[in-house]
N, C-alpha and C positions, 0 to 999 in steps of 0.2 A: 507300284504301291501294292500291299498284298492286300487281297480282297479273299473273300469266301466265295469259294467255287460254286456255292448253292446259290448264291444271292448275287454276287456280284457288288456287293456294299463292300467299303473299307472295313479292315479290323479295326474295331471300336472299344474302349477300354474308358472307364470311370477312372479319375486321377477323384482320393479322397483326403487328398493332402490340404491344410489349409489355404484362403486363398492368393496369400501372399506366395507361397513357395509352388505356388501349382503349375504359374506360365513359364519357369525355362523349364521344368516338366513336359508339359505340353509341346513346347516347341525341339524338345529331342526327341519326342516321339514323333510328331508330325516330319522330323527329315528324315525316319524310317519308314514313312507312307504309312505310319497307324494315328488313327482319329481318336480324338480324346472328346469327353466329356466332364465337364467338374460337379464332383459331388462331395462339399469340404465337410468331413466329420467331427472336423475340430474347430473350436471357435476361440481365437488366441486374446485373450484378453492382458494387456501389459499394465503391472501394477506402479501406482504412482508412489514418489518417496524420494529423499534428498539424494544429491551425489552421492552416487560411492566413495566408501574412503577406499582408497587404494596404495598409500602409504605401506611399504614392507611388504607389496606384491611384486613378484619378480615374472610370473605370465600369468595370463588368465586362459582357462577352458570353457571350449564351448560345446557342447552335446545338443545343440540344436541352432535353426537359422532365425528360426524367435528369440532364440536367450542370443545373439548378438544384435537384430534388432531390438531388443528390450534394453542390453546396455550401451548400445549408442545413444539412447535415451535418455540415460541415469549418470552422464559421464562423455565429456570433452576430451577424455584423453584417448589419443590413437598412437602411441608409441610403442606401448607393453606387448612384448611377445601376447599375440593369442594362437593356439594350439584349437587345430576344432576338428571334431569328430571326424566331420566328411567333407567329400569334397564342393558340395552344395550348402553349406555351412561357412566353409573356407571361402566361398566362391560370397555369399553374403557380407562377410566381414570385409572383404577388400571393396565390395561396393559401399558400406557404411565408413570408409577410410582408413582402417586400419591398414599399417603399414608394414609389419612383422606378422608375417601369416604363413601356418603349415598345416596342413590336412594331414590326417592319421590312416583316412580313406578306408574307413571301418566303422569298426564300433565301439562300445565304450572301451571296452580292455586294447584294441588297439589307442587308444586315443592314452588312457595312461601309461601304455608302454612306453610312446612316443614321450612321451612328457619324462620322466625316469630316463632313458635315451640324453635326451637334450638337457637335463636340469639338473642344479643340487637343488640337495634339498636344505645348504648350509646358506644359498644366496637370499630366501624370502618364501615366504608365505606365494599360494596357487590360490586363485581366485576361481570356483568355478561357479559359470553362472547359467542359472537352470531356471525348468518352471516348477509349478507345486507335486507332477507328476516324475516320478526317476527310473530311468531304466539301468540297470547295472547297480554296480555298489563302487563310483570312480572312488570314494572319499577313502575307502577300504583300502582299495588296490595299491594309493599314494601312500596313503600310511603305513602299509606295510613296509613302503620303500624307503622311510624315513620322511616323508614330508608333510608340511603341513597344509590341507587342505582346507579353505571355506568356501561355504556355498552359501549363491545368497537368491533368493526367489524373487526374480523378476518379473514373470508372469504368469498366468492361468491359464489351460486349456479348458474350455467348458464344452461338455456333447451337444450336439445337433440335435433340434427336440425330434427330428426326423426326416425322412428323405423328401425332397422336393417331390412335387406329383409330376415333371417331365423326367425327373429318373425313374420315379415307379411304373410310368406311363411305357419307357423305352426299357424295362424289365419286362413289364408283361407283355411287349410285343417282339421280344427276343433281339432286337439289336444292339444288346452290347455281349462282348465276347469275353471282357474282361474285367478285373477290377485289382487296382495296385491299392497295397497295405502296406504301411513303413512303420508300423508302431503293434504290439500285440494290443493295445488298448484301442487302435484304431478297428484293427480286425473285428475284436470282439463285439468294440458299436455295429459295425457292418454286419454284422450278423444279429444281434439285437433287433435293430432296425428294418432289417428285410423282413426276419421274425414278425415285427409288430405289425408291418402295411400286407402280412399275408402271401408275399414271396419268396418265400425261402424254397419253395420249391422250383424257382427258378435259378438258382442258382447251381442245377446241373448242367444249363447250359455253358455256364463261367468257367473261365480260368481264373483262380486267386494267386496274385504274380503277390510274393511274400521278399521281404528284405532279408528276412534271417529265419531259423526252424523256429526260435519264441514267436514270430508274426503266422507261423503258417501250425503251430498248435493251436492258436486261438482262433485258427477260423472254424475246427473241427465238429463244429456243431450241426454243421452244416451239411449236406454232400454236392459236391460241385465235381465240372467235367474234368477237373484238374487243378492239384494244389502244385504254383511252379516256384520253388525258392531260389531266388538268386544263389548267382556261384559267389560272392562276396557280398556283404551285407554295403553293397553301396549302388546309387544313383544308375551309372553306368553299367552297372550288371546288373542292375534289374532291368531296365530298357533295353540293355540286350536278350532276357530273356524273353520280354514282350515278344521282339521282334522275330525271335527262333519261332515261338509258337506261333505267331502272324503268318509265317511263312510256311510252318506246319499246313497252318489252316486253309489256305491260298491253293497248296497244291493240292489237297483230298476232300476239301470241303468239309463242311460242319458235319460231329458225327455226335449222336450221343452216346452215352458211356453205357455198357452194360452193366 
C-alpha cells in the first residue's frame, strides 16, 4: 500500500464525483492501496417528463453515466445501439440493461469519431442524451459528418452549497494528498469552495489528478503541489496516475513545493 514516508498514513485522495459514480471509483483505487474520501461537488438532479420518442433513432449517445441513468428513466427500450463516452459510462449502461454497448474511451471528439466510424448518417436520426451542462460541441462534430443530431436534457447537475466540515477538517490537518477532477466545471467548484471555507492555501499540499488539460486550466487559481493530467482523458488513466504519484510519495515522502 503506498503510504507517506513522513507519516506513515495511506495516500489519501478526495473522489469529487457524484455519488452515484464515486464507489467503482473508490474501489479501483482502494486495489492500488490509495484511500479515498468522498467529497461530491455535484448534485445530479434527473428531470421528470414522458417517454422518449425514439422512432427514427438508429443509436443513442452518451457523454456521461447520469444521462444513461436518466434515460433508463424516460424509456423501456434497451436494444438501440448506445455509443458512450467512456468506459465508466459504457460500464453504467450495461448495468442499466442496455444490450448494444461500445465506449469511445475518451472524450467527446473521440466519442463522435467513433459514432462516424460505426454509422450512416442515411440509417436515422443520433439521439444524444445529456444534462443542462455540455462539454464539447458533439452536435457540431456529427453535423459536419452529415448526421443528424438531437439532444435531449435529462438532467441537472446543481453545485454543492459547500464542502462538508470533515473535508475541511481533514484540509486543515493536511491528510489528504489529493483530489481527482473529471469536469472543468467540477475543478472550478473545487476551487471556489476551498476559496470560500478559507483554504485555498492548502491546497499546496495537493496533488490535482485532472482528466483532460480543459480539467487541469481550471484549477489554475489556485497553487497546489502539483497539477497531474491524465495520459488519456479516461477512468483508468487517471487512477493510474493517482497511483505513479502515490508511489512517488511512499518512496521520498511529502515535500513541499518551492
Amino acid at each position: 500500500m503506498p503510504t507517506s514516508a513522513a507519516t506513515g498514513r495511506p495516500f489519501t485522495v478526495l473522489i469529487t464525483r457524484p455519488v452515484a459514480d464515486a464507489g467503482p471509483l473508490a474501489a479501483a483505487l482502494a486495489a492500488r492501496g490509495i484511500a479515498a474520501r468522498l467529497e461530491p461537488l455535484l448534485l445530479i438532479e434527473f428531470l421528470p417528463g414522458p417517454p422518449l420518442a425514439l422512432a427514427g433513432v438508429q443509436a443513442i449517445l452518451a457523454t456521461s453515466a447520469n444521462g444513461v441513468r436518466a434515460l433508463a428513466l424516460r424509456t423501456d427500450c434497451r436494444s438501440l445501439p448506445l455509443f458512450a463516452v467512456g468506459d465508466a459510462t459504457a460500464r453504467e449502461a450495461g448495468e442499466q440493461g442496455f444490450v448494444a454497448v461500445e465506449s469511445a474511451s475518451g472524450d467527446v471528439a473521440a466519442l463522435a469519431a467513433l459514432a462516424i466510424r460505426r454509422l450512416e448518417p442515411t440509417q436515422g436520426a443520433l439521439l444524444h442524451v445529456a444534462g443542462t451542462a455540455l462539454a464539447g460541441d458533439l452536435g457540431a462534430d456529427l453535423a459536419r459528418a452529415g448526421f443528424v443530431c438531437r439532444r435531449e436534457v435529462l438532467y441537472r447537475a446543481r453545485k454543492a452549497e459547500g464542502l462538508r466540515e470533515e473535508t475541511a477538517a481533514a484540509l486543515r490537518e493536511g491528510v489528504i494528498d489529493g483530489v481527482l477532477l473529471y469536469s472543468p466545471r467540477t475543478a472550478a467548484t473545487f476551487v471556489q469552495r476551498v476559496r470560500a471555507a478559507g483554504l485555498a492555501a492548502q491546497c499546496v499540499r495537493l496533488h490535482a489528478f485532472c482528466l483532460s488539460a480543459a480539467v487541469a486550466a481550471a484549477v489554475s487559481g489556485v497553487r497546489w503541489k502539483a497539477v497531474v493530467t491524465a495520459a488519456m482523458p479516461t477512468e483508468a488513466a487517471l487512477v493510474a496516475a493517482v497511483a505513479r504519484a502515490a508511489a512517488e510519495v511512499g518512496e521520498r515522502g511529502p515535500m513541499m513545493p518551492s
